[in-house]
Every structure is written in structure tokens, then in C-alpha cells.
C-alpha positions as CSV (number, residue, x, y, z in Angstrom):
1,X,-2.7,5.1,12.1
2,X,1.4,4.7,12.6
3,X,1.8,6.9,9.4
4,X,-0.6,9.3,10.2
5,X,0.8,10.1,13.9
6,X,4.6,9.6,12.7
7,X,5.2,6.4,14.7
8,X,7.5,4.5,12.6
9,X,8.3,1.0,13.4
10,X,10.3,-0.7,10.4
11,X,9.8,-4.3,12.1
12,X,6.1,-3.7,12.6
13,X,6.0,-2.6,9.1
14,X,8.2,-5.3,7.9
15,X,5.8,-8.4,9.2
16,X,2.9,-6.1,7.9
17,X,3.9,-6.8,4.7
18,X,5.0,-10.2,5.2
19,X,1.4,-10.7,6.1
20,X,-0.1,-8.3,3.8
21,X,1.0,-9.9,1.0
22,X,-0.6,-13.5,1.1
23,X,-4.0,-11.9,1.4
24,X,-4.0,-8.8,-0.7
25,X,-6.6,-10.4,-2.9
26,X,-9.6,-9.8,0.2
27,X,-8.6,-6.1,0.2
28,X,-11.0,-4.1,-0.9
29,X,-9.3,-1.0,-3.5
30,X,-9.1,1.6,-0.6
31,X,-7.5,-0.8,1.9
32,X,-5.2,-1.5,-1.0
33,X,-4.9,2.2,-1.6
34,X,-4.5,3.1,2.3
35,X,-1.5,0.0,2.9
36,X,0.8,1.3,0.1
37,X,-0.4,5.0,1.7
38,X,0.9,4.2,4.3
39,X,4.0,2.8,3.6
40,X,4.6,5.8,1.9
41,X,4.0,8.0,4.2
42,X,6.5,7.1,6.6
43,X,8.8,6.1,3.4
44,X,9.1,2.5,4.4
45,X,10.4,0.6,1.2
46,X,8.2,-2.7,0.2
47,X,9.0,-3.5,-3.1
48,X,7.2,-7.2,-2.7
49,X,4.6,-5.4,-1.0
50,X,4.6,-2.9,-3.7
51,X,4.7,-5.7,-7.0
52,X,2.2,-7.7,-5.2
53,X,-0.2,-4.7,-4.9
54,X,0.2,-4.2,-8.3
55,X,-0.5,-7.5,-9.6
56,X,-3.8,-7.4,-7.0
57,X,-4.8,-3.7,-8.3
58,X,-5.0,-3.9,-12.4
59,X,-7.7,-6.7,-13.2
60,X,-9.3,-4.0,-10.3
61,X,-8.5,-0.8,-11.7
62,X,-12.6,-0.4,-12.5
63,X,-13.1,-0.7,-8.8
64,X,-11.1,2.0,-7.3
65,X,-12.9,5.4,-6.9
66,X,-10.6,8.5,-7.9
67,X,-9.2,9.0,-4.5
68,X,-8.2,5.4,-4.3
69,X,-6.6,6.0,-7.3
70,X,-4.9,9.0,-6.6
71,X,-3.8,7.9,-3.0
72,X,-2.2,4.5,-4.7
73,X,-0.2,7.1,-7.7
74,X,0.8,9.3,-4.7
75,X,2.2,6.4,-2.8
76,X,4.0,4.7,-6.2
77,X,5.5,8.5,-7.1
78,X,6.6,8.4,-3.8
79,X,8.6,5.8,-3.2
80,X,9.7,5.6,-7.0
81,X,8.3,2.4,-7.3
């Protein structure tokens, strides 16, 4: 919601992530593809987020419909991550 209305809080998204990252493995593939979205979008850099996502995303990679998929490229691209 902060991305999509251009509210950008680096703290908030800073603890997010801190967070995020300890309990990645309960996200389902679009709230995977919709956290590194959103990070992104506002071009808030994550790289533990980002690795950690990663690592959470491949054995998954079978689960992910095609938008989930292209939302999580778009956000990678985009940061150059």
C-alpha cells in the first residue's frame, strides 16, 4: 500500500525486512512477489531481503503463476539485484 500511494518510509521499510526475512518461508509466491514489488517500487534497497527471497523462491519456482513471476523479474531488474 506505501509503494502504491508513494509514501516512502525507509525505517518502516527497514524493520519490514528485518522481520520479513525470518518468516519468508509462510509466504505464499505472490506475497513473495508483492514484498520485493514493493520494495522496488519505491526503490528501497534490501539486498538480505532480496538473497533471502531468493533462496525462499527457487525450490518454489513451480508455484508462482506468470504474474508472480513477472512481478518478482520486474522488481530484481529493478533494483539490479
Amino acid at each position: 500500500a506505501y509503494a502504491t500511494v508513494g509514501h516512502y518510509s525507509p525505517q518502516l521499510f527497514d524493520k519490514i525486512a528485518s522481520v520479513a526475512i525470518r518468516c519468508l518461508d509462510e509466504f505464499s509466491p505472490q506475497a513473495l512477489a508483492n514484498t520485493v514489488w514493493a520494495y522496488a517500487s519505491v526503490g528501497h534497497s534490501s539486498p538480505e531481503l532480496f538473497d533471502k527471497v531468493v533462496e525462499v523462491a527457487l525450490p518454489r519456482l513451480c508455484e508462482f503463476t506468470s504474474q508472480d513471476i513477472a512481478n518478482t523479474v520486474w522488481a530484481y531488474a529493478t533494483v539490479g539485484h
